[in-house]
C-alpha positions in Angstrom: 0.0 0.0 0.0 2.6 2.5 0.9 4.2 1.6 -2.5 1.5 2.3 -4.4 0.7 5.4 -2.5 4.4 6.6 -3.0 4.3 5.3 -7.0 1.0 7.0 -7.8 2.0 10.9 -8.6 4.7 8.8 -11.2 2.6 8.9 -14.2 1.4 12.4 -13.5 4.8 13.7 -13.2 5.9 12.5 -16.8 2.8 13.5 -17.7 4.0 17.0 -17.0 7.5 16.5 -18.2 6.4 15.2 -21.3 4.2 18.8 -21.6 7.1 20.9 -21.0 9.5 19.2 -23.3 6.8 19.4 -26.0 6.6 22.7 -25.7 10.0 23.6 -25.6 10.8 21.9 -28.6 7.7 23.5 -30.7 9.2 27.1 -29.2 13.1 26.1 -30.4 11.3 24.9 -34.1 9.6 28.4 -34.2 12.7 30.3 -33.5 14.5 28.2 -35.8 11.9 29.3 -38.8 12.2 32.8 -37.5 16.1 32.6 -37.9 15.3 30.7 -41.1 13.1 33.7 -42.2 15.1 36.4 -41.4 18.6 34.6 -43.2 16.5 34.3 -46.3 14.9 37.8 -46.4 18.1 39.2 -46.6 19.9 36.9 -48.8 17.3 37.2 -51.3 17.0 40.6 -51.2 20.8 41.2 -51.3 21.4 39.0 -53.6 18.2 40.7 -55.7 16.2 37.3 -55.7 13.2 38.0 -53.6 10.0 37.1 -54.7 8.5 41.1 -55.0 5.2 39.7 -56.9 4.3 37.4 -54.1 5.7 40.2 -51.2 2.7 42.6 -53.0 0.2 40.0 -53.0 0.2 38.7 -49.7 0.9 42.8 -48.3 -2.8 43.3 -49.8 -4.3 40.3 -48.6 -3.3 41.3 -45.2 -4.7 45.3 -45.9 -7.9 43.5 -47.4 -8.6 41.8 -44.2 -6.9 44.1 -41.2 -7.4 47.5 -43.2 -11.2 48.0 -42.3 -12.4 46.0 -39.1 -9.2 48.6 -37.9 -11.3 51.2 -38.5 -13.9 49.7 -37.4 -12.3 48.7 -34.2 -10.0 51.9 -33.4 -13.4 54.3 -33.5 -15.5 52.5 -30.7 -12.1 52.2 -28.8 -11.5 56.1 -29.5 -14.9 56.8 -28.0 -15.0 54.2 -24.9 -11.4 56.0 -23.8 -12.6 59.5 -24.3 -15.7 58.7 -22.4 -14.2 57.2 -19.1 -11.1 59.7 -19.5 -12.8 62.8 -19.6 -15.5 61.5 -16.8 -12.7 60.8 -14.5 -11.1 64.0 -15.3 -14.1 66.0 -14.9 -14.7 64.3 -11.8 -11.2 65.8 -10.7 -11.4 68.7 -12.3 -8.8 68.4 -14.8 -10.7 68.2 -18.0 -7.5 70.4 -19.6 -5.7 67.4 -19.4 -8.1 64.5 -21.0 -6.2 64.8 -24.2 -3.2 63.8 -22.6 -4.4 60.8 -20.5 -6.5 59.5 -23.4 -4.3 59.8 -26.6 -1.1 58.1 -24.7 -3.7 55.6 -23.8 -4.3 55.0 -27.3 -0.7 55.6 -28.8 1.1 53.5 -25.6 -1.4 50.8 -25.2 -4.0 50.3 -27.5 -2.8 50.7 -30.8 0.0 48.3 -30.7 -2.7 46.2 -29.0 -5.6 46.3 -31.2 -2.9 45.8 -34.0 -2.2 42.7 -32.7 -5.8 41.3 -32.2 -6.2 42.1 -35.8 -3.1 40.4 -37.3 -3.5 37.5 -35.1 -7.7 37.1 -35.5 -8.0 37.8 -39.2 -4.2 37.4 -40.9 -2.9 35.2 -38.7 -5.8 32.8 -38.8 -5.7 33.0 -42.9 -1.9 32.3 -43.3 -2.4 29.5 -40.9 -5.6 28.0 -43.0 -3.3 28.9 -46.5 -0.2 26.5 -45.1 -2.1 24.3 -43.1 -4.3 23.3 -46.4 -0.4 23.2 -48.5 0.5 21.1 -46.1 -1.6 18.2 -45.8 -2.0 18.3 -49.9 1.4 17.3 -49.6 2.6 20.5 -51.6 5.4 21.6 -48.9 6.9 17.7 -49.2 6.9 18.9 -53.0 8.5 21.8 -52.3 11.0 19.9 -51.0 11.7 16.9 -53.0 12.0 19.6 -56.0 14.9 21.3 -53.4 12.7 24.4 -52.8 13.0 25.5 -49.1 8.9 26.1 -47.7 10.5 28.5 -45.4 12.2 30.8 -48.5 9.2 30.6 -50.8 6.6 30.8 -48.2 7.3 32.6 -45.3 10.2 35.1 -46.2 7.6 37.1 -48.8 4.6 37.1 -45.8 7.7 38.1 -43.5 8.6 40.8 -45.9 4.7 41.7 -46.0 4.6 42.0 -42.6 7.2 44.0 -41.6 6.0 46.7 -44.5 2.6 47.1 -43.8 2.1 46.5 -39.7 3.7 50.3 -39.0 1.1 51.3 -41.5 -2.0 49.8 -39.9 -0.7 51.2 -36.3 -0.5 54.3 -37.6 -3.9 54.0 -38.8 -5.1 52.8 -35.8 -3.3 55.6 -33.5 -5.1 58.3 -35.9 -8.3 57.1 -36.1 -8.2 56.3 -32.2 -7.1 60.3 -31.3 -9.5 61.5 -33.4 -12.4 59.9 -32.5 -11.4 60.9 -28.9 -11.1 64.5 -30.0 -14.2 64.7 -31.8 -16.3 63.3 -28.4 -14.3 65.6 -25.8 -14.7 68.7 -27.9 -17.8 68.0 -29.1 -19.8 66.2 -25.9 -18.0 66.9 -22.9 -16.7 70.9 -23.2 -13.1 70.1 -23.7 -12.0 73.2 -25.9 -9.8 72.2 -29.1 -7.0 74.4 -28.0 -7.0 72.6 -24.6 -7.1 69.4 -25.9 -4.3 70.0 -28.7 -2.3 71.8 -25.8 -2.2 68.8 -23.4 -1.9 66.3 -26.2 1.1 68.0 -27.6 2.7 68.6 -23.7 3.0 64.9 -23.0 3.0 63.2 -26.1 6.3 62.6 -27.6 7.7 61.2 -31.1 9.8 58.2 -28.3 5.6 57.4 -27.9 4.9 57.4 -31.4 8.2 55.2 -31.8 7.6 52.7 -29.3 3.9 52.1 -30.6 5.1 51.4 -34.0 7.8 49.1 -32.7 5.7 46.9 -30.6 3.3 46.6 -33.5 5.7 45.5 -35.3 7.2 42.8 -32.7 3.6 41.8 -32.3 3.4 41.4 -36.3 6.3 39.1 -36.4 5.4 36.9 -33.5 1.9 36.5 -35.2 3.7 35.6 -38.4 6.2 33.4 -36.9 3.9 31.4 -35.0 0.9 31.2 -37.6 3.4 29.4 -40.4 4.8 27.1 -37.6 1.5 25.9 -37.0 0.0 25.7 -41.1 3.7 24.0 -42.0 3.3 21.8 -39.1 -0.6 21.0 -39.6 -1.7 17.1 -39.5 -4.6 14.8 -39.6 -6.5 16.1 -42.7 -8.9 19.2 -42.7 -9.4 19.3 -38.7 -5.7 19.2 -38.1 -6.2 22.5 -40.2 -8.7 23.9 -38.2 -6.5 22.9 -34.6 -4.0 24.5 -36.4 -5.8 28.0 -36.8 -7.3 27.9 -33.3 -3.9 27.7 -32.1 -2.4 30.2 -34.0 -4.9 32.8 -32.9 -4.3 31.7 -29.6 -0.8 31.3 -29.1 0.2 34.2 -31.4 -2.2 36.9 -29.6 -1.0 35.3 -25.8 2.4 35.7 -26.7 1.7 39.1 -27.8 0.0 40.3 -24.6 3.0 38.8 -22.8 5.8 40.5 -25.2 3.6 43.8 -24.4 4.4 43.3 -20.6 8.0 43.1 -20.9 8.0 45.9 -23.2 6.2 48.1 -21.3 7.7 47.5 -18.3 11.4 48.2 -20.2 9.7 51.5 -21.6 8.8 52.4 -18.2 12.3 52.0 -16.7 14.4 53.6 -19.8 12.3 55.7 -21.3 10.0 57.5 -18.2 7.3 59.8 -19.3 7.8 63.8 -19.3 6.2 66.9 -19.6 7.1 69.0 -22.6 
């Protein structure tokens, strides 16, 4: 009895084990196709052998489906952060400073943040489906036996994609976002334009603008990353397909969130905000 008792939490253990290492050999096989990736962009385009046609048509796939749910997203978010802003700063009595507080909270946090949701949600989830369905019709093994790297014809033109067009959609986002919460505090809650331009301008700094556009990008390349890891490693017919989108969304918008953290918390120690 004692032996059993002692013996029990065994298979539970390697249970566990077996979890970890699984995981840290998927997260070494996605770094490995980032490296991969990265090594290839830059050959080709040195070596003036990148695949420009397919660059421009997957960069306006991902406008086609990112480019207006953004705007669609970005104008209630404008509106929810003006409203509890300016009510709190009313409550105060600081309304002078409710463009401050809500346009960093839209350049800092939620721009780079909604960015991500997008990519991962509706780009992500397509490049996943796209590879996942290559995959198990067996045309990356073709790719292959014809000596055609997947990872230089496949994922170094979305990469290239990517990095091009994510700054763009922030930007968008971080616009439409500021003036949707200019248009409600001037127009519904007495905030004069001059006030609101004033505080805007007095704590809002290009380092801002900068650090936005670089976490969107971070968060576009993790998205990438992780959403051909998943369609080139896709099994089991049409529902290891779909396992393979759900994951993708999952994964690459959790890793996000948690790349946000860390950046955040390094913007807050470095780069400290100030009053201009």
């Amino acid at each position: 009895m004692v032996d059993k008792v002692i013996r029990a939490p065994e298979p539970l253990v390697r249970d566990v084990l077996d979890f970890v290492l699984s995981g840290l050999r998927t997260f070494g096989r996605t770094l490995q196709l980032a490296v991969a990736a990265f090594r290839w962009l830059v050959v080709d385009i040195v070596k003036l052998r990148h695949p420009w046609r397919d660059t421009v048509q997957q960069g306006w796939f991902i406008v086609s489906v990112t480019a207006i749910p953004a705007v669609l997203v970005s104008i209630p978010f404008g509106v929810i952060v003006a409203v509890q802003v300016g009510s709190l700063t009313q409550q105060v009595g600081a309304s002078s400073v409710s463009g401050a507080a809500g346009g960093l909270g839209v350049i800092r946090q939620g721009a780079p943040m909604v960015t991500a949701l997008l990519l991962g949600g509706a780009a992500g989830s397509a490049i996943a489906a796209d590879l996942g369905a290559r995959t198990i019709r067996d045309e990356v093994d073709a790719l292959r036996t014809m000596g055609i790297d997947p990872v230089r014809r496949l994922v170094a033109p979305r990469l290239a994609a990517m990095l091009t067009l994510t700054p763009l959609l922030c930007m968008l986002i971080i616009f439409m976002g500021v003036f949707t919460g200019y248009v409600i505090a001037v127009a519904f809650q007495g905030v004069t334009p001059g006030s609101y331009l004033s505080a805007f301008s007095a704590f809002a700094q290009m380092s801002d603008l900068a650090v936005a556009i670089v976490k969107a990008v971070i968060f576009g390349i993790i998205v990438l990353i992780v959403s051909c890891q998943r369609g080139l490693e896709a099994t089991h017919g049409p529902k290891g397909v779909a396992n393979a989108v759900n994951a993708a969304v999952v994964i690459g918008v959790i890793a996000a969130f948690g790349m946000n953290l860390i950046i955040t918390q390094l913007v807050s120690m470095f780069l400290p905000q100030q009053v201009g």
